[in-house]
C-alpha positions, -999 to +999 in steps of 0.1 A: +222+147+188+241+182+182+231+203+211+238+175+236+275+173+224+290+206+244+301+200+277+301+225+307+314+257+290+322+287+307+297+315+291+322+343+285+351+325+264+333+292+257+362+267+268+357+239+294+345+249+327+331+241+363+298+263+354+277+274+327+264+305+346+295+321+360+330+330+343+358+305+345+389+316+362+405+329+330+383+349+323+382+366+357+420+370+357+415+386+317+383+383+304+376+381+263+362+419+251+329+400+244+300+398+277+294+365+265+291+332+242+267+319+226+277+280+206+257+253+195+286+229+200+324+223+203+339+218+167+339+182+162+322+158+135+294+159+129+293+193+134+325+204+119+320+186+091+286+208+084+303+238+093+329+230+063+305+216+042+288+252+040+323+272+042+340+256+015+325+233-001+291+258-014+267+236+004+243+268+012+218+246+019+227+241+053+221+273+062+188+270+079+200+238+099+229+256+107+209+284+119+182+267+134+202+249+159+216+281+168+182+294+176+175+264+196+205+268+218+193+308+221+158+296+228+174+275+257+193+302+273+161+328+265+144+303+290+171+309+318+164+346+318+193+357+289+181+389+273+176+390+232+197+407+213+189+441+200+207+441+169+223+412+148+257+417+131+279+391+113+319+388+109+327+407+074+345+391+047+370+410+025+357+415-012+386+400-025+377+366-002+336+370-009+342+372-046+359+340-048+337+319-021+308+336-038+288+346-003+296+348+031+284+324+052+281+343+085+257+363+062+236+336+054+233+321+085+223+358+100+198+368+077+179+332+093+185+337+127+175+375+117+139+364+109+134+340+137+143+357+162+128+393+154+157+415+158+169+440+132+200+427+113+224+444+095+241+428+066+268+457+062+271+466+094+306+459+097+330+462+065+367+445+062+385+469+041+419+449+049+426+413+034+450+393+048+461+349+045+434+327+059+431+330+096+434+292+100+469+295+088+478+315+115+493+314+153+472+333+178+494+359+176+501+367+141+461+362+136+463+398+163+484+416+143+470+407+103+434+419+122+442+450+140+426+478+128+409+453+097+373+463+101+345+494+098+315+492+117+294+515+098+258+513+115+250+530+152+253+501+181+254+533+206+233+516+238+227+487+219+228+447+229+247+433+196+250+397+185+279+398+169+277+361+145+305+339+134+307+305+122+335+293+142+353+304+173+390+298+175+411+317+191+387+344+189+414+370+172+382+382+153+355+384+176+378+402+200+390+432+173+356+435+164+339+432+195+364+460+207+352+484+178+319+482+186+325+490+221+347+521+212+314+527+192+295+526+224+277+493+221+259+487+256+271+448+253+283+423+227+277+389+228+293+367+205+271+337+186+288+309+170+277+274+154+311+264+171+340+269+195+374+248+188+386+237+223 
């Protein structure tokens, strides 16, 4: 089954860990700009494979399952005393990327979590107005430098709890510059949802 393939993950970079309720040790020595993460699984088959069915290969309709388990593993954590989110956001694409994929998947997979879970989403919340090479192609550190200073957040997370939505975790290059904007913007907490988190 999905949700029973993650192991002990440390809840504020995702990685392998001794607990699921307290920060590893790397993150006490330098913590990720995100509170903390939220993952339906490490990326492995089948989940990767679903994940890149629906990222490159137009298989929207995977959306909802996608999105579902997602909820699931939220509904778990809900039960452990995790707040909800008060606003849902999802990782931009550049026009020049959305316009040839067609959609953004982060989108897709918002505006179902968006309904199930009764929080206000924002599909333009955040704008890329700088392209750059597929972030998969890239070391940690040039995937830093083609992202600073990429994104807009153009909605108010002043005092707000934001779930800020990807599909996939890697690094976390993304999640961290954009999770750093909408702190400068005053956000009262991000925590960062993802279907996976590469290990």
């Amino acid at each position: 089954m999905l949700l029973a393939e993650q192991g002990i993950a440390c809840p504020r970079c995702g990685l392998p860990a001794g607990s699921e309720r307290q920060p590893c040790g790397r993150c006490r020595l330098q913590a990720p700009p995100w509170q903390s993460l939220l993952t339906v699984g490490d990326y492995r088959a089948p989940l990767s494979r679903l994940v890149t069915k629906l990222k490159y290969q137009g298989d929207t309709g995977l959306v909802r399952v996608l999105a579902r388990l997602l909820w699931l593993r939220w509904r778990d954590r809900a039960a452990e005393g995790d707040e909800k989110p008060d606003l849902l956001l999802n990782v931009p694409l550049h026009a020049y990327r959305h316009w040839c994929r067609g959609y953004n998947q982060t989108e897709l997979l918002a505006g179902a979590l968006a309904r199930w879970l009764k929080v206000p989403w924002q599909a333009q919340g955040l704008f890329r107005y700088r392209g750059g090479p597929p972030q998969q192609r890239l070391g940690a550190r040039q995937r830093l430098h083609s992202l600073r200073g990429a994104f807009l957040c153009r909605v108010d997370v002043a005092g707000k709890r934001v779930a800020l939505l990807d599909d996939v975790v890697t690094t976390g290059s993304t999640a961290g510059e954009i999770s750093r904007l909408l702190l400068r913007h005053h956000a009262r907490e991000v925590q960062l949802w993802s279907i996976c988190r590469t290990l």
